[in-house]
C-alpha positions as CSV (number, residue, x, y, z in Angstrom):
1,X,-7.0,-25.9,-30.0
2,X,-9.0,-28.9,-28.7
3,X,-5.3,-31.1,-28.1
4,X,-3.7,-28.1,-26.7
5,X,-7.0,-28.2,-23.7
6,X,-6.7,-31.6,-23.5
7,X,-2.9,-31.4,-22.9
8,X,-2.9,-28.6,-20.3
9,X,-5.9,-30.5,-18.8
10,X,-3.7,-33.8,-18.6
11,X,-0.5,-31.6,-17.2
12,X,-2.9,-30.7,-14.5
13,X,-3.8,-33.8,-13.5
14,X,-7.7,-33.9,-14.8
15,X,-7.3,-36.1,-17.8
16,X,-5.7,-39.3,-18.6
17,X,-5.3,-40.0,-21.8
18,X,-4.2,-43.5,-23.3
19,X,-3.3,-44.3,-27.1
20,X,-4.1,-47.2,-28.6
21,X,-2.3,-49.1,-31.1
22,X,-4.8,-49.3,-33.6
23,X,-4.7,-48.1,-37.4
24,X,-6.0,-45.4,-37.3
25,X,-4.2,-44.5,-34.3
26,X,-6.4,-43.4,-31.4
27,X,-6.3,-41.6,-28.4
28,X,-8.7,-42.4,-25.9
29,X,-8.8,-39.3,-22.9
30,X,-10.9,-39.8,-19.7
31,X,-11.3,-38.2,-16.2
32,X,-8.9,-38.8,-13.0
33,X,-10.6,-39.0,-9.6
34,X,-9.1,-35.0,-9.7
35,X,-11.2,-34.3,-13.0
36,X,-14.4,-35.8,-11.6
37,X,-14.2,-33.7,-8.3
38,X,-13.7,-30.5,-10.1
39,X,-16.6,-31.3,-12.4
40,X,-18.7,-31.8,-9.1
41,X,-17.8,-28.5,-8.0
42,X,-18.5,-26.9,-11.5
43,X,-21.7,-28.3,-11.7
44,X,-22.4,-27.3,-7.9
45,X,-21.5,-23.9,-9.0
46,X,-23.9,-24.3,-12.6
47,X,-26.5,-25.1,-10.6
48,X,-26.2,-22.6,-8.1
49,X,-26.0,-20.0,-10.7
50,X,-29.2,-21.0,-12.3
51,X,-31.3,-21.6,-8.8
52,X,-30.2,-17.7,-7.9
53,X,-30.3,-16.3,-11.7
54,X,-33.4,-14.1,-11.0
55,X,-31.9,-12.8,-7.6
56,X,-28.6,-11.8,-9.9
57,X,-30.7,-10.7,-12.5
58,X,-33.0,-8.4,-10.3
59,X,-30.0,-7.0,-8.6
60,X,-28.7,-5.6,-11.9
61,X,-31.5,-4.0,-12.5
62,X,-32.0,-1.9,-8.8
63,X,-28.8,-0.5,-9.7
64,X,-29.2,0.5,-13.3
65,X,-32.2,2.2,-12.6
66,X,-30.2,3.7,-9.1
67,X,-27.7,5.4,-11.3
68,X,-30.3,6.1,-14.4
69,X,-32.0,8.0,-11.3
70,X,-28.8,9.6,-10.0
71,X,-28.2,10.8,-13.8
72,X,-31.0,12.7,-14.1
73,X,-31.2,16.4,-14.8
74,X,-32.4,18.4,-11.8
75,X,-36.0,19.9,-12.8
């Protein structure tokens, strides 16, 4: 599973990935200048996730309770 991510991720452009001639063989994978702009973005998004996590979090909440409250037998 690991190769086949590493393959679609170098068919896309975001890895390189170099073998060397070495016995054992090995293959040696890094990032393009495409793979290190979508990892700023992910992480942009990571940490903008985290910094609003209560806000998300809070929310849920107002409107489980809004439709526990709605589902309510009439008294």
């Amino acid at each position: 599973m690991l190769t086949q991510t590493l393959r679609a991720l170098e068919r896309d452009g975001l890895v390189h990935r170099r073998v060397c001639p070495t016995v054992p063989p090995r293959v040696d994978y890094g990032l393009t200048e495409l793979g290190v702009e979508a990892g700023r973005l992910t992480s942009a998004i990571g940490a903008w996730s985290v910094g609003h996590a209560q806000l998300v979090l809070a929310a849920r909440q107002a409107l489980d309770d809004q439709a526990a409250k709605a589902s309510e037998p009439v008294r």
